[in-house]
C-alpha positions in Angstrom: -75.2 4.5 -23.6 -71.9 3.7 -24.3 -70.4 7.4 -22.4 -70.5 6.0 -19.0 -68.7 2.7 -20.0 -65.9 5.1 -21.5 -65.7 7.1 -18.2 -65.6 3.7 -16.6 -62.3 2.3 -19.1 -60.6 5.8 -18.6 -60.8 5.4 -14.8 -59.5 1.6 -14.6 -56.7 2.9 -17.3 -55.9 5.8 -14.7 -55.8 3.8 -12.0 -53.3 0.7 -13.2 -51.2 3.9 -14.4 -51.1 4.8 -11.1 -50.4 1.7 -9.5 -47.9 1.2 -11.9 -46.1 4.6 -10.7 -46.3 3.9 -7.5 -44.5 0.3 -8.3 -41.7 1.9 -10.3 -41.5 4.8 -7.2 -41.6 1.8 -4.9 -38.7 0.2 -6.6 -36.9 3.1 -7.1 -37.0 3.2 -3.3 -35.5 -0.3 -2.7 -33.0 -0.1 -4.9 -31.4 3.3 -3.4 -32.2 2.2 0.2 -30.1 -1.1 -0.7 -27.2 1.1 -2.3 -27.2 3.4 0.7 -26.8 0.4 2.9 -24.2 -1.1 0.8 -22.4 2.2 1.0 -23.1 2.0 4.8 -21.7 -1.3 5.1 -18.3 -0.7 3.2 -18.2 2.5 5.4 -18.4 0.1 8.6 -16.1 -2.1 7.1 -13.0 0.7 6.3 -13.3 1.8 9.5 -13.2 -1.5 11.6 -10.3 -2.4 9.0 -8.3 0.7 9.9 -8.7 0.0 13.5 -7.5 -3.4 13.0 -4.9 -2.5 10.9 -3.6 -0.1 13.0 -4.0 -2.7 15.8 -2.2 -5.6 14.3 0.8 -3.3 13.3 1.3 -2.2 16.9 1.0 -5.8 18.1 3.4 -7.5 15.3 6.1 -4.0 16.4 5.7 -5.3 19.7 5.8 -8.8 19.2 8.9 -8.2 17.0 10.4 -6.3 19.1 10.2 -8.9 21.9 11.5 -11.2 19.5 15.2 -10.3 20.4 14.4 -11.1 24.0 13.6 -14.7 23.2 15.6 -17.7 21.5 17.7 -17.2 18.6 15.5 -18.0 15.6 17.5 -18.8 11.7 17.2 -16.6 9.9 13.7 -17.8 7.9 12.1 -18.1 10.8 12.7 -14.5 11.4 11.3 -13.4 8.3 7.9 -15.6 9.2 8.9 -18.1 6.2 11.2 -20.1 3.8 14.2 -19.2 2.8 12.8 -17.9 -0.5 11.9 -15.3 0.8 15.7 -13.9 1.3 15.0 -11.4 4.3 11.5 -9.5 2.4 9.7 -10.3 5.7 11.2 -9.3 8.7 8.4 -10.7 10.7 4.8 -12.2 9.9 1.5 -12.4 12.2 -1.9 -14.2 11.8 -4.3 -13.3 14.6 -8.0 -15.4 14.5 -11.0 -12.9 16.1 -14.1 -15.3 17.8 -16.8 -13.3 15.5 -14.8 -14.6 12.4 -12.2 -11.8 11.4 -9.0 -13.1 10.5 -6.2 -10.4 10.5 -2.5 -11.1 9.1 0.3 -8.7 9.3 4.0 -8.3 7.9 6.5 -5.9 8.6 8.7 -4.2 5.5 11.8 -2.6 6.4 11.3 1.1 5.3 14.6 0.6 2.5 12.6 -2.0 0.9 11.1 0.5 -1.4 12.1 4.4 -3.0 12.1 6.9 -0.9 10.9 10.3 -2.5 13.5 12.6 -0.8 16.3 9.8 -0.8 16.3 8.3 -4.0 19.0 9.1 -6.9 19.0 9.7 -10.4 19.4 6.3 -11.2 17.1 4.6 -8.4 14.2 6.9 -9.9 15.2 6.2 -13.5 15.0 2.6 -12.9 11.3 3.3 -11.1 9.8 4.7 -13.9 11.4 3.1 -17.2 10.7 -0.1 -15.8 8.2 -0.3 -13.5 6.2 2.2 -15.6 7.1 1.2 -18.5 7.8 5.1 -20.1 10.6 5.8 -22.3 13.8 7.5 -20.8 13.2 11.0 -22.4 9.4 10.8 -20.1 11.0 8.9 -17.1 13.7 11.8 -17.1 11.7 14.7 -17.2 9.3 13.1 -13.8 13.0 12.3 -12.5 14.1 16.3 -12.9 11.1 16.8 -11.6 11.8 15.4 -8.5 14.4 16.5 -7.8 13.5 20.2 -8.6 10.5 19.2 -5.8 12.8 18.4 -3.1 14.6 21.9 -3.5 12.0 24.1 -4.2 9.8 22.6 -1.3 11.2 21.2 2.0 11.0 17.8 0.3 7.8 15.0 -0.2 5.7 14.5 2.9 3.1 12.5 1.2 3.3 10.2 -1.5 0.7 11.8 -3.2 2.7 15.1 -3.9 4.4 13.1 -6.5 1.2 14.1 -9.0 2.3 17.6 -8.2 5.9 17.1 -10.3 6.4 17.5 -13.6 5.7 15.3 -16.2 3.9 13.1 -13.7 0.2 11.8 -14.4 -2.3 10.1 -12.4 -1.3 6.5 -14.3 2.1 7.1 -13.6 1.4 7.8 -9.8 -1.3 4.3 -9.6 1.6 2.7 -10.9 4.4 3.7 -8.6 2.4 4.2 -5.2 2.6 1.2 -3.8 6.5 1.2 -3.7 7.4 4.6 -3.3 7.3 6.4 0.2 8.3 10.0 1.9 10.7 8.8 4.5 14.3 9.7 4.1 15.7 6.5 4.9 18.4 6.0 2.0 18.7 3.8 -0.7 16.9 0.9 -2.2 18.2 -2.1 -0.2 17.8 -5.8 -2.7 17.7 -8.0 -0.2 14.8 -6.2 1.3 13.1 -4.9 -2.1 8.8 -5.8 -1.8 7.2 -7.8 -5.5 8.5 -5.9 -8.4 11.2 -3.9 -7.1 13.0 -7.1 -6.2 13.5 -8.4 -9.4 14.1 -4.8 -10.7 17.1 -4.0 -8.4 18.4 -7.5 -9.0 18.5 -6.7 -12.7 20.2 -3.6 -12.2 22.9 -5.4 -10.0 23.8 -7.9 -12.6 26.5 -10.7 -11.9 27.5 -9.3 -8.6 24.4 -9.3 -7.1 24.0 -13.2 -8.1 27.4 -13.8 -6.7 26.8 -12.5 -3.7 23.1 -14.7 -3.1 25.1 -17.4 -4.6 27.8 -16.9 -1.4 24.4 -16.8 1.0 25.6 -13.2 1.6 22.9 -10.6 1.5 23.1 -8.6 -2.3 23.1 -4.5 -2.2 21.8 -2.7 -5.2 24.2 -0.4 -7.1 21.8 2.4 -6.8 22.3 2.4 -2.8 25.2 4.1 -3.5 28.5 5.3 -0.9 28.1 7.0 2.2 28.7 10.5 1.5 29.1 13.8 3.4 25.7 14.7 1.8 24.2 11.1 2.7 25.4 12.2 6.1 24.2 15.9 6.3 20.5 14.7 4.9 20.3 11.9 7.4 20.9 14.9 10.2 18.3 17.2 9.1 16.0 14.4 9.2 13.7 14.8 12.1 10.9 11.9 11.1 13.5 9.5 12.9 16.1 7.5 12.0 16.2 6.0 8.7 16.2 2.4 9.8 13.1 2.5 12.3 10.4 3.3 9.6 8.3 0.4 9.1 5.7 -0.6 6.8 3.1 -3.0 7.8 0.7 -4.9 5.4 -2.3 -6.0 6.9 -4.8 -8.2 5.4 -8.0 -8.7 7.2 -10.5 -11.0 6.3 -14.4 -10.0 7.0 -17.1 -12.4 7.3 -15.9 -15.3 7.0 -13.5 -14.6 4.2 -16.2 -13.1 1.8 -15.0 -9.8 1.9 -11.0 -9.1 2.2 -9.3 -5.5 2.3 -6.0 -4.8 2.7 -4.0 -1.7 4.3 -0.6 -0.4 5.0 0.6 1.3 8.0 3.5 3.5 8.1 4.9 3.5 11.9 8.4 5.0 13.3 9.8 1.8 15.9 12.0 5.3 17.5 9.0 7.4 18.2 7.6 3.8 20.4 5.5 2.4 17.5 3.9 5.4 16.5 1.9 5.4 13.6 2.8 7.9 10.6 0.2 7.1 8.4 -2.4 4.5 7.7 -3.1 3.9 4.3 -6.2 3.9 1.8 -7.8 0.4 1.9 -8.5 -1.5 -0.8 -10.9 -4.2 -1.0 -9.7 -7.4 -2.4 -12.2 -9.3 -4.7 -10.2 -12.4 -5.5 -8.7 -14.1 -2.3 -6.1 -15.6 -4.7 -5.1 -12.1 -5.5 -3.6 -11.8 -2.1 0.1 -12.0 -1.6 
């Protein structure tokens, strides 16, 4: 009597195992479909944020450029702020979209950070002791290495060849990207040094440097060094343009009402019309009081 009421339990058993399957399939399901989506949206995002970026940095060139056409501004108003901000910015734009983007650009001179192929021994010393923090025996050996890069090879065209030297490591390169470039444009300027390298290049200039801010007279770090007859013959093999039309241009844009902010950076050359060298990787920006 009691075999059919078995069958009957082993069936109902079976069939909430099965339901149950199916719910965990089912949610296994969602949960992928809303990842893929997630993945499709930050896709969506990158690519209307490269657009833009690339957008804004032709528009702030040309606005910039139109600048000299129009009333003499002083000096901080050229640099799209106080005075503080001793000549970093040449020029600053905020552009408002109707569907809620919000877009703001500034312009770096190129000698605001190390150039790869340009830098000295002591400009790349300072780089990696400092803003690495490695001791001098490691910062020499990634130094060597550069410079055996630049005569082996016909010299950096990315930044990213720089994990192809010696002694260089992938936290060393994270930690230097941002103000190193490939452009052979000279030597690190003070006055137009971007966040760390400021303050690092004012440290290397000592009391002169302080002098010369104190005097309102723009400071020039000791690593720029002389004009020379090699400074010369390197600036006339240089067919990327010349070394004071590269421009970098950081664009923030703000997505959505400000709920999701990326930044990029666009490399342009002002001689070859505004053309664009390279657009960088963007990087989303979780804290809006992280931006700068």
């Amino acid at each position: 009597m009691s075999h059919p009421h078995s069958q009957r339990g082993f069936a109902i058993a079976l069939l909430l195992w099965m339901i149950a399957g199916m719910s965990l399939t089912v949610a296994a399901v969602i949960h992928f479909a809303r990842t893929d989506t997630s993945m499709a949206e930050l896709r969506v995002d990158e690519a209307r944020v490269r657009a833009l970026s690339a957008g804004m940095a032709l528009l702030i060139l040309r606005d910039s450029a139109m600048e000299r056409f129009g009333p003499k501004q002083s000096r901080a108003e050229e640099a799209g702020g106080d005075d503080g901000d001793e000549g970093q910015k040449l020029s600053s734009k905020q552009h408002l979209f109707d569907n809620g983007v919000e877009a703001n650009a500034v312009i770096h001179p190129a000698n605001g950070f190390v150039s790869l192929n340009n830098a000295n021994q002591a400009e790349l010393q300072m780089l990696f002791t400092d803003m690495v923090n490695l001791n001098e025996s490691m910062a020499q050996e990634i130094v060597d290495g550069i410079l055996k890069y630049r005569t082996e090879f016909p010299g950096f065209r990315y930044v990213e060849e720089l994990l192809a030297v010696e002694g260089s490591t992938r936290v060393v390169y994270d930690s230097v990207r941002k103000y190193v470039h490939p452009y052979r444009t000279g030597g690190l300027s003070v006055e137009n040094a971007i966040g760390d390298l400021k303050s690092l290049s004012r440290s290397e200039d000592g009391d002169a440097g302080s002098e010369a801010n104190a005097r309102g007279a723009p400071a020039r770090s000791v690593v720029q060094g002389r004009l020379t007859f090699d400074l010369i013959a390197e600036r006339s093999r240089n067919l990327n343009g010349g070394a004071d039309s590269f421009r970098a241009v950081d664009v923030t844009i703000s997505l959505a009402d400000g709920a999701r902010v990326y930044r990029n950076r666009i490399w342009v050359d002002q001689s070859a019309r505004g053309a664009i060298l390279r657009k960088g990787p963007v990087e989303r920006v979780f804290d809006r009081e992280r931006i700068e």
